[in-house]
N, C-alpha and C positions, 0 to 999 in steps of 0.2 A: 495104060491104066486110066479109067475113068475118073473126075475130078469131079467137087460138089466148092462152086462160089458162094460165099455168102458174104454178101455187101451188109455193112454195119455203118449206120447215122450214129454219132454222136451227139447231142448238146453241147457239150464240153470235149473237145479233143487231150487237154492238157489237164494233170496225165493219163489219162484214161484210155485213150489211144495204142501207148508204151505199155499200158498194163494189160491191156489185151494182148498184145503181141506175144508177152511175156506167157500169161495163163494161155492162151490156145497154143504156142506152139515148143512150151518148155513145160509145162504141166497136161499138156493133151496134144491130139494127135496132126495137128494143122502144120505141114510144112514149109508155107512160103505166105506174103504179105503184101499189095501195094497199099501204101501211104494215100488219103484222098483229104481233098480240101476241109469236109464235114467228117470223118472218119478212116475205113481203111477195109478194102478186101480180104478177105483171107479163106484160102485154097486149104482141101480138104481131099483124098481120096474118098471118093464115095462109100467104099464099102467101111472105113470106118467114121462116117458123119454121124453123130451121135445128137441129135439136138434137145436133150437135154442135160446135157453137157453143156451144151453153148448157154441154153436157159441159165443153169444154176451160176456160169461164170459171169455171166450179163446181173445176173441178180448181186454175186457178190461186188460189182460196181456199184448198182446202184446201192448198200448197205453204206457206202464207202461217202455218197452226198446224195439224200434225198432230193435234189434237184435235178439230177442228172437224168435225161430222157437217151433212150435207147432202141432205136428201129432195124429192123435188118429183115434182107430178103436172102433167100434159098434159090440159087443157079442151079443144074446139071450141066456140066461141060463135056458132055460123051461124046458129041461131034466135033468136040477142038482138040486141036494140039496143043496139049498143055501144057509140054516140057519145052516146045518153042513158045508159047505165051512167057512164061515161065523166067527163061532166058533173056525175054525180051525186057521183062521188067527189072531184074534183077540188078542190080548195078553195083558194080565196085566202090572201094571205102578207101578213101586215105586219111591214115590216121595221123594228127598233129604233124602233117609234111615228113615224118619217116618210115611209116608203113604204109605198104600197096598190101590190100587185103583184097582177091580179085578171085572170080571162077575159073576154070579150064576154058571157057567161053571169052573172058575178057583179054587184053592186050597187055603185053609184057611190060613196064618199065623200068628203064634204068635210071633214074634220077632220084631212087630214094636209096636207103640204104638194106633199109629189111622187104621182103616180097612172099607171102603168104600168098599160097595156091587152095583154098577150100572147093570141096565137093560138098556142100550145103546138105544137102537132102530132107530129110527131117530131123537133124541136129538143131541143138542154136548154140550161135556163136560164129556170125558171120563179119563181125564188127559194125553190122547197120543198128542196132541196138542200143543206147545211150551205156547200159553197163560194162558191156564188151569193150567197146569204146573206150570207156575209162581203165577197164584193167589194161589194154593194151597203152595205156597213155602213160598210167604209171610204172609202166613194165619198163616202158622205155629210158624212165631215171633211173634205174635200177639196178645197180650192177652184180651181176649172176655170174660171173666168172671162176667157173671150176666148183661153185655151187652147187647144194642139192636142192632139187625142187620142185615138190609138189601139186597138181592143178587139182583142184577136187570139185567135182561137177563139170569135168572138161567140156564136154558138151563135141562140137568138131574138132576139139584140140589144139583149138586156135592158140590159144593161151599158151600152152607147153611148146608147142612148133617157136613162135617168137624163143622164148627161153632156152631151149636147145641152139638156137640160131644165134642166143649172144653170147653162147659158152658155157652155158650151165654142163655139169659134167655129169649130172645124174639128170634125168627129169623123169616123172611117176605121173598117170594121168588116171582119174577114178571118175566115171560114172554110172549110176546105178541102170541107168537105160540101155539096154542092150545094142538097140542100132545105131544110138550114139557112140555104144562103145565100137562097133565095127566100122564106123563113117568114120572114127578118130585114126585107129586103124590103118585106113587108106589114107585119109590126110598126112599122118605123118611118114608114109612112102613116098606119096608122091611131093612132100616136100624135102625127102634126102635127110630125114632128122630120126635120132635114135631116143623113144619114148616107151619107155614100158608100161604098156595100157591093160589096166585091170578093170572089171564087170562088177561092181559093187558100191559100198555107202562106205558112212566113215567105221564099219566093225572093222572092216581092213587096217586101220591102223594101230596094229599094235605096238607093244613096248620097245620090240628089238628094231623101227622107224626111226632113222632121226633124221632132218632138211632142214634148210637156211630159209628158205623162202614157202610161204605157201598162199597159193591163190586160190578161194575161194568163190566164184558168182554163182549163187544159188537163187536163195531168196531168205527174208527175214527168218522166219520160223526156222527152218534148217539152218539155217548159221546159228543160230541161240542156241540150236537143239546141240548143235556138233563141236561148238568153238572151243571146249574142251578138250575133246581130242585135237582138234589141230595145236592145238596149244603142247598138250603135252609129246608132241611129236616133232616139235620147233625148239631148233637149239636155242640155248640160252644166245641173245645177241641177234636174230634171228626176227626173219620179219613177215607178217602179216598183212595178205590184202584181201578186201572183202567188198563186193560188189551185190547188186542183187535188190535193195533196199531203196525207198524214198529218203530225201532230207530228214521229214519226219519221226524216221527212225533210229537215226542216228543215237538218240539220246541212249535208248535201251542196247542196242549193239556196244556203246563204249563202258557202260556199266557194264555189263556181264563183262570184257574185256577188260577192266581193272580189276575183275575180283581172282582175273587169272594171271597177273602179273603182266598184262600187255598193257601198253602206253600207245594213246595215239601222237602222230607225227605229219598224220600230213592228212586232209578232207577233201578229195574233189565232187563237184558235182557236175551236169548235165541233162538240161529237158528234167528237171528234178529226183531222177535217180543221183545214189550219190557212193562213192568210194571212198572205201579208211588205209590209210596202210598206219601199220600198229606192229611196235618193236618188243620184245622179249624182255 
């Protein structure tokens, strides 16, 4: 498969950077990222490089701080190996010392307790992501034991594999992208975990639903738009985590989630993305 590079200058890396990563490769078609000192590459299949797509997402940056300057150049990668480039960049994640989140390509360990095998591709949800990140950090407090539970926007499935892996007894993984839905799919084969993966948004949740936990990393607008359903699909006692959003946001995430009977409990942040978890 042919690939299209386009190197992106920052101004400002912080968060601008994170929210690219986020818009080209969870809201459009871009499936892989390296990190650079003044900004960040990001890999494209040619046949769907759309640049104005990229325009309007560079623009919704710059709406975000008038200061912010943005340059980028356009590659073709038709004579590379790009799934060896690819690999070569790619790197494994451990999360807070007990998850190995790593590809078929990276090396085994045994010195943590949980060990996630992702097939990346054009999912997100690799744990390189500051959100991902955090859901798997608070997943890790969390005890799912004999649990039902929820991931909505699985993305690779990362999320639900951990949960199935500490005992949850039910796990449900919803995302409305199709290749995400079939990359989850194989992630949760070849991670030996039993996840019942559905192709859809929050319609799917109707009234005869109920779970103990539900994990949500979307993004702002979709969490506002949906947190009602997760809500009424969350037992009473039952607990909420929501990823996806700036600090900044927080405010309006936690109103809408008092007016549903959810209580926050606990606030992480990282790189200025930040997680709620929020009780019934």
């Amino acid at each position: 498969m042919k690939y299209t590079e386009v190197d992106i200058t920052l101004s400002k890396t912080n968060p601008f950077r994170d929210l690219l990563v986020y818009n080209l490769g969870d809201e459009g078609p871009y499936d892989s990222f390296e990190e650079k000192k003044d900004g960040l590459k990001a890999y494209v299949p040619t046949d769907n490089f759309d640049e104005q797509f990229l325009h309007d997402t560079i623009d919704d940056l710059k709406s975000m701080d008038s200061d912010l300057r943005v340059e980028y150049t356009v590659t073709d990668l038709a004579d590379k190996d790009y799934n060896e480039e690819w690999e070569r960049q790619h790197q494994p994640v451990l999360v807070d010392g007990f998850c190995w989140v790593r590809a078929p390509f990276h090396p085994h360990r045994d010195d943590v307790k949980y060990e996630i095998e992702i097939e990346p591709k054009m999912s997100f949800g690799t744990a390189h992501h500051a959100t991902t990140y955090l859901m798997l950090s608070l997943l890790e407090q969390q005890n799912v034991q004999g649990m039902r539970v929820l991931d909505m926007g699985s993305g690779t499935g990362v999320l639900a594999i951990l949960a199935a892996k500490k005992g949850a007894a039910y796990v449900e993984a919803i995302d409305v992208d199709e290749w995400a839905y079939r990359n989850a799919q194989e992630n949760f084969e070849r991670n030996g975990v039993s996840v019942n993966a559905l192709l859809g948004d929050a319609s799917l949740l109707t009234a005869d639903k109920h779970f103990d936990l539900v994990l949500a990393n979307i993004n702002r607008n979709i969490l506002l738009k949906d947190m009602e359903s997760y809500a009424t699909v969350l037992n009473p006692g039952g607990t909420l985590m929501l990823s996806g959003f700036y600090e900044h946001d927080v405010q309006s995430l936690q109103d809408k989630a008092e007016t549903l009977g959810l209580r926050l409990v606990q606030q992480r942040s990282r790189n200025e993305w930040t997680a709620l978890k929020l009780t019934k």
